[in-house]
N, C-alpha and C positions, 0 to 999 in steps of 0.2 A: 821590303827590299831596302839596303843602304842607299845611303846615296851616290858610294862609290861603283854598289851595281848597276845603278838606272846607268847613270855617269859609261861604264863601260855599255850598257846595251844603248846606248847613243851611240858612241861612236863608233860599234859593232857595225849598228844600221845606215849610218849617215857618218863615211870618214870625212875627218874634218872641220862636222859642225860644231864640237864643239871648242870654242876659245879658251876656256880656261875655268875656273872656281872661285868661289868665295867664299869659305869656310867662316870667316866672320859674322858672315850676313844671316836673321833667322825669320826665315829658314834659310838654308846651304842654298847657295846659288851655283846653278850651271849658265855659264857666260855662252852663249849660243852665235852662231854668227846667222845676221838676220835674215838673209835669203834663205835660210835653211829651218828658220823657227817653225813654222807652218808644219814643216812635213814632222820635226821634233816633237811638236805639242800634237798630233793625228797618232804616233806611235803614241807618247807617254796617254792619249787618255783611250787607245783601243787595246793596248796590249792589257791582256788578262793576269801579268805579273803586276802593274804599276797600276794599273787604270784609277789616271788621275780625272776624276768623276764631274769633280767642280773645279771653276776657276772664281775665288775668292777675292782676287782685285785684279783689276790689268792698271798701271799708271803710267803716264809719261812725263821723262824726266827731262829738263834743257840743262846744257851741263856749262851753256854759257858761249857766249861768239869767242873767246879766248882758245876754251877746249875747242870748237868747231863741232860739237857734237853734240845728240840727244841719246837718250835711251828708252825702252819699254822693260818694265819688271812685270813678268805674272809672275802671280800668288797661285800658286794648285795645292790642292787638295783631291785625297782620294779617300773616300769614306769608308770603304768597306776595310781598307788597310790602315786609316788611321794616318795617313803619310804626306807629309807636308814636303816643298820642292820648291822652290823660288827661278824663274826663267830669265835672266837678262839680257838685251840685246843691246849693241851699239848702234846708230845711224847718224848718217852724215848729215848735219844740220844744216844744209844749204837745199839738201834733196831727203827730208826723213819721211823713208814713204819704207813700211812693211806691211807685208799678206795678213789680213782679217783673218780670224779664227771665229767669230760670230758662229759660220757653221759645227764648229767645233764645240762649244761650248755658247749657247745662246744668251748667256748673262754678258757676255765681251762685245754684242748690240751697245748698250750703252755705254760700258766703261769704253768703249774703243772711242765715241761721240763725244764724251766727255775729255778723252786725251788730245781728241782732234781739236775742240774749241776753245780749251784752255793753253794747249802747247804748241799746238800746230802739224801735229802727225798726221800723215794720210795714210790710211787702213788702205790700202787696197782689195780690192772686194768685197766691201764691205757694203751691204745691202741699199743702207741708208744714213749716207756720212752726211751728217749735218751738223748744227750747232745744235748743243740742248741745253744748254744755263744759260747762255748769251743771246740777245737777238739777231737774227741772221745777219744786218747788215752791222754788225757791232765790228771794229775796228781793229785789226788783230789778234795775238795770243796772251791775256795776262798772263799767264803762268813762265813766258819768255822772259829770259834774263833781262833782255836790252828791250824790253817794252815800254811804250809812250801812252800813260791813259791821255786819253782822252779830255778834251779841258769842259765840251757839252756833249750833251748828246740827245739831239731834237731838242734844242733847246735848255735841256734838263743839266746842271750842273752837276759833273761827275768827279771832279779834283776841288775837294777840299784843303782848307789853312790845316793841317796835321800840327801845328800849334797850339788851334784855338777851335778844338772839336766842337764845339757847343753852338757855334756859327754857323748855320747853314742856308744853305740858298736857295730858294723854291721857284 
């Protein structure tokens, strides 16, 4: 299937969700709007035309306090067709909370974990939203634009001289 078919059986099923394209991006990106991703990604991996089988990354992106906004990209994958499909969503970085797909695809467990601790996303519904790189009580989202490490942590020196790498403090 193209991508201008899936693209048309989108918005067949769900008028309005989707935002727009990005024919640059590889793979082709359909710009989804977020409260409707959920039910978007439940068609693209049960329909027996598309059945996008795997999801190969979910990431979450901070677009900066400037823009005011974050985003999520999945990566799909459909195996039996061979068909690659890129999902982006916009959310409002003051509130960036979208619907967990975890039941959808079980590998999104983690990657959803991982967007939440580094960016600050909240899955909603998602089984078990926790930190998984960072320790729970760790301080923030690195991956946020306007992020503040940390100068210790329990003691432990976490901001180094980025000058004079060879110095370090234990």
């Amino acid at each position: 299937m193209t991508f201008e078919e899936i693209k048309s059986l989108v918005e067949k099923e769900f008028p309005g969700a989707v935002t727009g394209e990005d024919l640059n991006a590889t793979p082709n990106a359909l710009l989804v709007d977020a409260g409707k991703v959920r039910e978007v990604c439940e068609l693209l991996h049960a329909d027996e035309s598309t059945y996008f089988d795997s999801l190969s990354c979910l990431t979450g992106i901070d677009n900066g306090p400037e823009a005011g906004t974050m985003e999520v990209a999945y990566n799909l994958y459909s195996i039996p067709f061979d068909g690659h499909l890129s999902i982006r969503c916009v959310l409002d970085r003051t509130n960036p909370e979208i619907a967990s797909v975890c039941d959808i695809w079980r590998t999104a467990n983690w990657h959803e974990r991982e967007a939440y601790d580094l960016v600050g996303i909240i899955f909603v519904g998602h089984p078990d939203l926790r930190r998984i790189l960072l320790p729970k009580d760790w301080e923030g989202h690195p991956l946020q634009k306007d992020y503040s490490e940390q100068e210790k942590y329990h003691g432990i020196t976490v901001v180094y001289d980025r000058e004079d790498n060879n110095k370090q403090s234990f």
